[in-house]
Biopython code that builds the backbone (N, CA, C, O; Angstrom):
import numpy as np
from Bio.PDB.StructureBuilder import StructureBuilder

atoms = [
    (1, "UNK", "N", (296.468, 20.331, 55.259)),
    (1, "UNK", "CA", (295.253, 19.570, 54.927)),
    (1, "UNK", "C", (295.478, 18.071, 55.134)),
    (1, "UNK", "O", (296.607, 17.653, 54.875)),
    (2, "UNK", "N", (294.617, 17.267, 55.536)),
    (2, "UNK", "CA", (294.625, 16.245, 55.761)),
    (2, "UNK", "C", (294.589, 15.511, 54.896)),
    (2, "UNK", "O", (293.647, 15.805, 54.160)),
    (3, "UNK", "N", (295.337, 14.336, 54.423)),
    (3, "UNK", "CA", (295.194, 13.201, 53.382)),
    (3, "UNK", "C", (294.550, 12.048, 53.603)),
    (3, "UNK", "O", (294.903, 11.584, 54.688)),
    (4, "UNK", "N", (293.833, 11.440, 53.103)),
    (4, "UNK", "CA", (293.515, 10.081, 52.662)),
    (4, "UNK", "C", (294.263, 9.028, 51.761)),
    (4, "UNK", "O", (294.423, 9.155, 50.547)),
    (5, "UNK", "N", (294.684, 8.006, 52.502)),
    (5, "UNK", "CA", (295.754, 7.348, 51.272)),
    (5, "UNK", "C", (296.843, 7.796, 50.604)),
    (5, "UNK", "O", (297.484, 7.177, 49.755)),
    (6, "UNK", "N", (297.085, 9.182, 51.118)),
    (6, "UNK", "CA", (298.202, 9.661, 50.619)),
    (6, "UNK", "C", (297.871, 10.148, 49.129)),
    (6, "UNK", "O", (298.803, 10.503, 48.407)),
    (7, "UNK", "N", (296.440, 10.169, 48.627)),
    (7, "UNK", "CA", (296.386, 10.561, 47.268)),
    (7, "UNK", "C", (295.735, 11.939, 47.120)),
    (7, "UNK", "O", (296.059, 12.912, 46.439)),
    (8, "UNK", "N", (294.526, 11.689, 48.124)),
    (8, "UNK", "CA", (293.832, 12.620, 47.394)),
    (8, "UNK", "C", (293.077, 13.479, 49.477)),
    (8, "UNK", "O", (292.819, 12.878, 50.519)),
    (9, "UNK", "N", (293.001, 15.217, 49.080)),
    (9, "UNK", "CA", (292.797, 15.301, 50.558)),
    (9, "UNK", "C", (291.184, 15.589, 50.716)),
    (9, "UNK", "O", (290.377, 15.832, 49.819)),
    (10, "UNK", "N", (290.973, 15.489, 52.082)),
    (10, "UNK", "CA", (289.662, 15.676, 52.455)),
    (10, "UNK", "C", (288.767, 16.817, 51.783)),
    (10, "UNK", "O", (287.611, 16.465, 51.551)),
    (11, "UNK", "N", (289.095, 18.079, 51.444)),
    (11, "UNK", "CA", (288.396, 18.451, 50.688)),
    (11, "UNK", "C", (288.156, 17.980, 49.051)),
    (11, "UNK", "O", (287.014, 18.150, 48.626)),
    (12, "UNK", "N", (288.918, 17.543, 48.349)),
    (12, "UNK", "CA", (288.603, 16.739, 47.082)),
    (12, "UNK", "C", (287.949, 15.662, 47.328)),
    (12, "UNK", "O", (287.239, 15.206, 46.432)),
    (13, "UNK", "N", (288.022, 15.067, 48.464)),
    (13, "UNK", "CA", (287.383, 13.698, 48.222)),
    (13, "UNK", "C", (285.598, 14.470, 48.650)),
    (13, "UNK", "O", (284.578, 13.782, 48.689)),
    (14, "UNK", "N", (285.630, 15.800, 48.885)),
    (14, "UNK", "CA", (284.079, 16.142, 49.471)),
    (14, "UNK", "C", (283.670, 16.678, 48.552)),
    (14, "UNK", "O", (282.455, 16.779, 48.384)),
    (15, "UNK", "N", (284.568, 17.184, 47.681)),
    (15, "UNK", "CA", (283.778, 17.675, 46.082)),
    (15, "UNK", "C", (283.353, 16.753, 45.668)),
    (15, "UNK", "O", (282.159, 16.459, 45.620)),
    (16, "UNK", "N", (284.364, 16.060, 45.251)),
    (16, "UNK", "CA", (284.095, 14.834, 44.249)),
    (16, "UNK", "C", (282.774, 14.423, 44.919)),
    (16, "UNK", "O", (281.853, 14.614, 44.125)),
    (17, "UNK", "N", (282.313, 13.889, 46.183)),
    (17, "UNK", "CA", (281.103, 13.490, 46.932)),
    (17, "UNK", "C", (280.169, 14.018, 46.430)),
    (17, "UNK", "O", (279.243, 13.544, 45.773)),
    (18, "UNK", "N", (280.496, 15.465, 46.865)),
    (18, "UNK", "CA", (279.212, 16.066, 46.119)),
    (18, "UNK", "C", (278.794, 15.962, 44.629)),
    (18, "UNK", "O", (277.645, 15.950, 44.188)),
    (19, "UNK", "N", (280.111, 15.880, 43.859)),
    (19, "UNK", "CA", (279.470, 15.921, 42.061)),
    (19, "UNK", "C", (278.622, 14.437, 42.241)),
    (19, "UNK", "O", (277.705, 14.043, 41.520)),
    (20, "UNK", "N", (279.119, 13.853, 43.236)),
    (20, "UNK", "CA", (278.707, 12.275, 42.323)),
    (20, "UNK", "C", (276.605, 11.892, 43.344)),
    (20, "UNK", "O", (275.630, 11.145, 43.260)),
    (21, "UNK", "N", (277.027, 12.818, 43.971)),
    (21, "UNK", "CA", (275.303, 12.875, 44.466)),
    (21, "UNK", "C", (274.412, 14.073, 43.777)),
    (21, "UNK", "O", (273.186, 14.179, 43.780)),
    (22, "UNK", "N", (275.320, 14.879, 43.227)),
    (22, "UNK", "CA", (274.229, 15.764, 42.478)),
    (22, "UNK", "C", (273.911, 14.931, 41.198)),
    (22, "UNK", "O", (272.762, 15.079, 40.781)),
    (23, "UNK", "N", (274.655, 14.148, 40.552)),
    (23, "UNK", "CA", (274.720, 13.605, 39.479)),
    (23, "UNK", "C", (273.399, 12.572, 39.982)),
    (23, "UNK", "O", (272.357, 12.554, 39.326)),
    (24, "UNK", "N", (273.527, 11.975, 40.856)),
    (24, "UNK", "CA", (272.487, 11.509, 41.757)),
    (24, "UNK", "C", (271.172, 11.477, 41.586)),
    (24, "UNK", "O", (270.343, 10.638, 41.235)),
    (25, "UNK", "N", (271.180, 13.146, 42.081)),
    (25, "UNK", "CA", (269.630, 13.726, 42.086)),
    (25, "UNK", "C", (269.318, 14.057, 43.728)),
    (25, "UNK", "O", (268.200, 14.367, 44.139)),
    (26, "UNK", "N", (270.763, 13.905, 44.747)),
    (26, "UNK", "CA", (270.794, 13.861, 46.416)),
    (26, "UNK", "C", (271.500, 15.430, 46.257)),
    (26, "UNK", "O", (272.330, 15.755, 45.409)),
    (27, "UNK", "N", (270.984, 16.190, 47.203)),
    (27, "UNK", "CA", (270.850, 17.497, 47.537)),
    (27, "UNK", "C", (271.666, 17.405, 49.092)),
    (27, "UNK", "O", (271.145, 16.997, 50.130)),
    (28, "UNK", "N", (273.180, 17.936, 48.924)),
    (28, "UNK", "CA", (273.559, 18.198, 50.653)),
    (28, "UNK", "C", (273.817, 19.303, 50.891)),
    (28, "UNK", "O", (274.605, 19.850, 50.119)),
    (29, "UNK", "N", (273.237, 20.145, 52.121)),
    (29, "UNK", "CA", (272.410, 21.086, 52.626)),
    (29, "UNK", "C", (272.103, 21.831, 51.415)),
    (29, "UNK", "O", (271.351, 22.804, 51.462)),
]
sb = StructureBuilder()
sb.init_structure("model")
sb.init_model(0)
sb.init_chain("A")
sb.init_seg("    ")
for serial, (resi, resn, name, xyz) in enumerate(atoms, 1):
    if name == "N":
        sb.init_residue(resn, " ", resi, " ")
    sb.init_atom(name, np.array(xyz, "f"), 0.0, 1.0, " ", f" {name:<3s}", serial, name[0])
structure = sb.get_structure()
């Protein structure tokens, strides 16, 4: 899996995306 910054990898950083746009009220697909 691919990292970002060495911390955290591309799929966590796309969860996290998503909690923080549902929290939102933004719907992805």
């Amino acid at each position: 899996m691919l990292e970002l910054d060495g911390k955290r990898t591309i799929t966590e950083l796309v969860y996290l995306s998503r909690q923080d746009w549902s929290e939102n009220g933004h719907i992805l697909n």
